[in-house]
N, C-alpha and C positions, 0 to 999 in steps of 0.2 A: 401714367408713365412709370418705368420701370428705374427702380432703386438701384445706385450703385452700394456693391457689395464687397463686403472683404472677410467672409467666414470663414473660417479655418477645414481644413481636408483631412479627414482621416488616410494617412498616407500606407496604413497595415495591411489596408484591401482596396484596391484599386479595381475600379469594374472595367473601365476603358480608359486605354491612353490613344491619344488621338496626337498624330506625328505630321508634321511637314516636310516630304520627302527631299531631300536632292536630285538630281543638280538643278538648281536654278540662279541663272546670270545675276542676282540680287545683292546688297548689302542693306535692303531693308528687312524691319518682321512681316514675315507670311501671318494673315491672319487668321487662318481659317481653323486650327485647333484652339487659339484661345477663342472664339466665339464658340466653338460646338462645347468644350469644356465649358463654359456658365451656360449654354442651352443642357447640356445633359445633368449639372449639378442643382438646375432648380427643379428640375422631375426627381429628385433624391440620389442620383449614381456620384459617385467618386470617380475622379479623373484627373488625368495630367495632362498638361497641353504644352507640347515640346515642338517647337522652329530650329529642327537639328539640320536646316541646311546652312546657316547662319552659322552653325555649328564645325561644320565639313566644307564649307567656303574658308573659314577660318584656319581649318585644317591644314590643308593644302597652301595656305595665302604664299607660303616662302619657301614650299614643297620646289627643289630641281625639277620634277618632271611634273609640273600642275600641268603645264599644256599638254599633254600625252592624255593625262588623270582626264582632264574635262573632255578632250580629242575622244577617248574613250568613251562616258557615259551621255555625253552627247552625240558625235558620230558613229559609235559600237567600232571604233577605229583599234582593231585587235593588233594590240605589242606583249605575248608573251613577258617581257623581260619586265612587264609593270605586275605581274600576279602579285608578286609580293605587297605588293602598294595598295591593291585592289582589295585583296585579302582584309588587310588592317583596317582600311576603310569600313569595308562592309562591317567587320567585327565589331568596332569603334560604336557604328550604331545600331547594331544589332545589339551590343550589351549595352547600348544605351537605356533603348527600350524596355527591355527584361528586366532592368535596374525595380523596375516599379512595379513586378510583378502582377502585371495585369490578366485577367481574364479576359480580355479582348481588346485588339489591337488594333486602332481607325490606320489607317495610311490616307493622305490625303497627300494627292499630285496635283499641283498648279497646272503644268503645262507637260504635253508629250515628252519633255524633255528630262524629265523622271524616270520612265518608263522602265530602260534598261537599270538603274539602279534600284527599281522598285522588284524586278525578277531576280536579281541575286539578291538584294537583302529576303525577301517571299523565300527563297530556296537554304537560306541561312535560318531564317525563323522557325521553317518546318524541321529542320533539321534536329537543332535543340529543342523548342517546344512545340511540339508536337500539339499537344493539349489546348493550346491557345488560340480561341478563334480571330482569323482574319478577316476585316471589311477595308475595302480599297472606294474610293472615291475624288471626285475634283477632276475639273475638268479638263486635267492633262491625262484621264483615265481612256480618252480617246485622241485621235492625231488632229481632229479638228472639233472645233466645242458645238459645229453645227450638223457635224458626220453621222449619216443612218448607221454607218459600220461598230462594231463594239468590240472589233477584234479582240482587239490586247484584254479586255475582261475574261469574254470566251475562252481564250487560252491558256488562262490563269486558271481559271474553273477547271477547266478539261485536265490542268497537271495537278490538281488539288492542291495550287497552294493558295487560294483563298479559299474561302464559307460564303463569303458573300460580296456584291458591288452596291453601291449607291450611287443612282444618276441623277443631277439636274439639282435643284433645292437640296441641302441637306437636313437643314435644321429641324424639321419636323420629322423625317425620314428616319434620323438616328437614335431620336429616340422611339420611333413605334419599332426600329430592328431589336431596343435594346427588351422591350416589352413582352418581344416573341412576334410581331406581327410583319410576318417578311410578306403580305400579299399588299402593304402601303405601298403604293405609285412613285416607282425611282426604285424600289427593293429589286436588286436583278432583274432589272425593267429597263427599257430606253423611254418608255413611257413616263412620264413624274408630273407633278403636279407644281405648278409654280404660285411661290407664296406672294401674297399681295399686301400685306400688311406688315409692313417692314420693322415699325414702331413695336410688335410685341413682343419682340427677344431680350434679352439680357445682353448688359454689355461686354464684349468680350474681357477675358480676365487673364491676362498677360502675368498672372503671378510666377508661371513658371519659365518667364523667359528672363534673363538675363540681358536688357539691355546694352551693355558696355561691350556686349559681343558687336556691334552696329557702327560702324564709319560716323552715322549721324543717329542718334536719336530722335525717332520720331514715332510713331502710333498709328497706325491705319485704321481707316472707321469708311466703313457705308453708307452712304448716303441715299442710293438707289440703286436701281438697276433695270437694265435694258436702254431702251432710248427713242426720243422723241422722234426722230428723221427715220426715213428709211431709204438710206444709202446700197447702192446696188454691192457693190464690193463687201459689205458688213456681214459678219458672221453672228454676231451680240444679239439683233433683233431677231435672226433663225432661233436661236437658246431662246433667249426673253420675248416672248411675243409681246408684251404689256409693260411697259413702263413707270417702273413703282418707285416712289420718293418716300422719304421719310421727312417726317415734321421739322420745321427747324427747330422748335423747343426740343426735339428727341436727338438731335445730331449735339447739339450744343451742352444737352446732359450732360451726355457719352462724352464731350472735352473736359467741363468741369468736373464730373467721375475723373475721368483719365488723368488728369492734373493732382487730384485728391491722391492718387493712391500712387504715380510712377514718378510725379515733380517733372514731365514733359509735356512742354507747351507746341510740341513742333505736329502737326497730322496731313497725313496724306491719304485724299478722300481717293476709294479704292472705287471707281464705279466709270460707267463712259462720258459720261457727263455731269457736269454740278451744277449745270444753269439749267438743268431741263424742265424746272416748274418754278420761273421766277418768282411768282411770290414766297416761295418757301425761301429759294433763294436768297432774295431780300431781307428777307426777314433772319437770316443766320447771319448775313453780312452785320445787319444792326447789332443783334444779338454780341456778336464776335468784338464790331466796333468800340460798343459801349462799354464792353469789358474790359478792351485793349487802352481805353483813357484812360485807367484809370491806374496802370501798371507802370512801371519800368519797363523799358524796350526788353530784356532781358526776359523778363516774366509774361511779356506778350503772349497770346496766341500767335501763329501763322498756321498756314496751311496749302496746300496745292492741290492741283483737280483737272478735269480736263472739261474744256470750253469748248461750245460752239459757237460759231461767227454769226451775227444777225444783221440782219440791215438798223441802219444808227438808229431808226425811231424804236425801236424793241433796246436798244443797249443804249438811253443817253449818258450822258456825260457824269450825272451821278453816283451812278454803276462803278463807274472807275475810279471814283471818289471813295466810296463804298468799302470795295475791293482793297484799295490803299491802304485805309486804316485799320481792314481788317489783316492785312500783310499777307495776301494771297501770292500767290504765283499760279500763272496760266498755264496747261498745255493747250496750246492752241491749234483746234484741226480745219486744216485750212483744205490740208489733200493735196490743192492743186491750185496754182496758179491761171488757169485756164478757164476762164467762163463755160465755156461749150463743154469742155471734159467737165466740172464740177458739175454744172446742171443736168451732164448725162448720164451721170455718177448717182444725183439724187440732190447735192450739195447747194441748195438753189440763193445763193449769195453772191454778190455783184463785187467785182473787184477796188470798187472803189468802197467796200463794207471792210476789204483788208486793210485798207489802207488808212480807215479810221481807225481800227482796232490796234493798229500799228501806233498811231498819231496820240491817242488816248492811255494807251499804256507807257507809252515816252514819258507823257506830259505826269503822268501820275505816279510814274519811279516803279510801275507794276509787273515783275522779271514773268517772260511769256518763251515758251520752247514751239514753236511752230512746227507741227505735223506736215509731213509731206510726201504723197504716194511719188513714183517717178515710172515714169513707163507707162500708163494707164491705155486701156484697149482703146480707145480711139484714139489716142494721140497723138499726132503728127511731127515728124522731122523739124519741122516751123515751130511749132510748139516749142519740141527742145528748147531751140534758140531765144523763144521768148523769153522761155521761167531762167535761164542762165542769166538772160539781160533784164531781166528783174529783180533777182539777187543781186545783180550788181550796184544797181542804182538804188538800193538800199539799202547798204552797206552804211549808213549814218545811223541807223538801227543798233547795228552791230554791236552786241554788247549793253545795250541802252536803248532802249528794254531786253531786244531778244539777246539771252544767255545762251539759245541752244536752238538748231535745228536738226532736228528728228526727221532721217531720210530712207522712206525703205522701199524696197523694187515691189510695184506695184502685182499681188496675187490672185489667182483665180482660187477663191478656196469654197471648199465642199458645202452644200447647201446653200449659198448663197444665190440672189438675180442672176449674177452675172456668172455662175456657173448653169445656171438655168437655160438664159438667154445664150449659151454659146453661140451655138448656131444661126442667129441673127446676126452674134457680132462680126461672124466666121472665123472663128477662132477656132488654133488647132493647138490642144492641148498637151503637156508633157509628162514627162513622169513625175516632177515634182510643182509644187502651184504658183511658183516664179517662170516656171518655162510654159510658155504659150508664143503662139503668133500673133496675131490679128493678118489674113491671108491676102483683105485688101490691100493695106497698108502696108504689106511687106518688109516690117523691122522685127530683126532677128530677135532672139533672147540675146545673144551677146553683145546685140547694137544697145538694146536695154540696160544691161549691164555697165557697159563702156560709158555710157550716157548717168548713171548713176554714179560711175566714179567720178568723173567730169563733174556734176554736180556739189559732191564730195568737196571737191576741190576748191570749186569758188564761194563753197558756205563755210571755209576753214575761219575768216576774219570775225563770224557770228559764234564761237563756242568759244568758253571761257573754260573748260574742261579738258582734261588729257585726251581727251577722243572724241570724234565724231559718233552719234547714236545711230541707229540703224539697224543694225545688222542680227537678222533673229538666225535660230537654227534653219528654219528652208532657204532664208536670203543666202545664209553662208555655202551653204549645202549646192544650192543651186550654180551658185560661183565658182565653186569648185568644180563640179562636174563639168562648167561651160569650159572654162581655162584647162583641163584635163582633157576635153577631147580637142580644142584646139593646140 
């Protein structure tokens, strides 16, 4: 098992710094530069590893025109009269970066919604250094993380302001680029190779972020990736074909590590699911539990993750026990209230499985945010009506346990069954992957829409937060354009 480390960086010569681009909706750490930074410094390179959206969220936080600023790098919503604003931004971390004087410069994008800030800061970098190579990566490097398409790489290439991309895996990738060997699998490839062996990395080394930039302090760590189910709607299993866990001895390091060096007990497991190989499962809850006895509530571990629902004989009652003492919190994907839709979905859990999970998390004081697609291609008008008078009558919930319900208009996205199966479903598609039909069923995208605020509305009693969750850039996107033509 791999040692946690605290060696010192020769900061005179920096081989790569590895950046976590803006804009992304967050107030937590991105963590994908500090993990490739301790991947790249145990093969010998010096590096920085900077979360400068954290940086530029910050920025903006009390900025007059933030809504414009993000309107901008999220919708490409052009106002002349923010150049100025625009300008300073990009500067801000353009001379961020250069600060370290690097030889080579990672950009890694979460999600597409970088994109446009990733092609002016690119046009900014080449500008002044010229000399310094660019590698872009992360899977907002594409509009969907299951997409044959690679446009936005392509066209970065084609204006030269990258050298090169990295797709899929990066950790082994970065450094065979850093070695000379650009024909590794993911080197300006859609081809790549996915790593299965999650336990041999280093843990990531956050030395260079500045926590107190963060709302909450807390740590993100991996625990796996891909996922057990294979959900028609899911784009995760297209990416990860194979479903890899890491040890609990190896997760629970990486907290003791993490505690050792940041004094933050708080993690949020960054992966689709945390129960997907119960025994390991198990076995971190123990781990976690027996440590948490022995603390001050204050010096506890917690942590958060996202769950799948099982039928009660797979999750008894000790689970939630378990959980408790280890001071978890659930996202719970539940999808959908609907047998017939979840079973047709892939979700094969019985409603009265919700309803323990509901019962069991109460009973154990266990805070759970329930997942919930709305719209879904078979789903009937009746339907509607059901899942609204099921939120109703659960409404004792509210708050105790569930803190939050997570609501977003159900998508047809790229690569996935259910863009596959279109034509089964007869579905007729849009320009963006919330607009679709279902042609038997005959519900509009704006009935879907309408139908999602409505839901909105009656989950207001379940959130203990300034706002309802939901709403990504295509949900928003899509909203707009329906309300716009109507």
């Amino acid at each position: 098992m791999l040692q946690c480390s605290n060696r010192p960086i020769n900061t005179n010569m920096i081989d790569i710094v590895f950046v976590a681009v803006p804009y992304i909706e967050t107030r937590e750490p991105i963590m994908s530069p500090a993990l490739l930074k301790a991947v790249v410094e145990k093969h010998g390179y010096s590096s920085v590893g900077l979360d400068l959206n954290i940086e530029f969220v910050n920025r903006i936080e009390d900025h007059p025109k933030k809504k414009d600023i993000i309107n901008f790098f999220e919708f490409a919503e052009e106002k002349p009269e923010l150049s100025d604003e625009i300008f300073d931004l990009i500067n801000f971390i353009s001379d961020r970066i250069l600060s370290y004087n690097p030889q080579v410069i990672g950009l890694s994008l979460l999600t597409y919604n970088s994109q446009l800030f990733t092609l002016w800061l690119l046009v900014k970098l080449k500008m002044v250094a010229p000399h310094i190579k660019i590698i872009i990566g992360g899977s907002g490097i594409k509009d969907f993380i299951a997409s044959s398409s690679n446009a936005f790489c392509d066209e970065m290439k084609s204006l030269n302001l990258i050298d090169h991309y990295i797709t899929g895996d990066g950790e082994i990738a970065v450094v065979e680029f850093l070695k000379g060997n650009f024909e590794y699998p993911g080197i300006n490839s859609l081809t790549w190779q996915e790593i299965r062996n999650l336990d041999d990395f280093p843990f990531p080394d956050y030395a260079d972020y500045d926590f107190d930039y963060y709302d909450v302090q807390k740590i993100p760590i991996t625990d796996s990736r891909g996922c057990v189910r294979s959900c028609k709607f899911c784009d995760i299993i297209e990416h990860w074909k194979k479903y890899v866990y890491r040890s609990a001895e190896s997760v629970f390091a990486e907290m003791l590590c993490q505690i050792d060096r940041y004094k933050i007990t708080n993690f949020t497991m960054r992966n689709s699911l945390t129960n997907g190989n119960m025994k390991e499962f198990r076995k971190l809850l123990s781990l976690i539990g027996e440590y948490n006895k022995h603390k001050l509530y204050h010096e506890q571990i917690r942590w958060q993750g996202y769950f799948i629902v099982r039928e009660k004989n797979q999750h008894p009652e000790e689970i939630f026990q378990q959980i408790q003492k280890s001071n978890g919190t659930l996202m719970l994907g539940v999808e959908s209230v609907i047998e017939h839709v979840r079973h047709e979905m892939g979700k094969k859990f019985s409603n009265a499985s919700i309803d323990y999970h509901l019962e069991m998390t109460q009973k154990y004081k266990v805070p759970i945010s329930l997942l919930i697609m709305t719209g879904n291609p078979t789903e009937t008008r009746e339907d509607y009506r059901f899942t609204k008078q099921w939120f109703r009558e659960r409404y004792q919930y509210a708050g105790n346990s569930v803190y939050k319900v997570h609501l977003s208009i159900s998508s047809i996205l790229p690569g996935t069954e259910w863009e596959r199966t279109q034509d089964q479903l007869n579905l007729q598609l849009g320009k963006y992957p919330a607009i679709w039909m279902n042609q038997d069923l005959k519900i509009t995208s704006q009935e879907r829409v309408d139908y999602w605020k409505e839901l909105m509305e009656i989950c207001v009693p379940y959130q203990n937060e300034t706002s309802l969750a939901g709403s990504s850039k295509w949900q928003n996107s899509t909203i707009s354009v329906i309300e716009n033509v109507h």
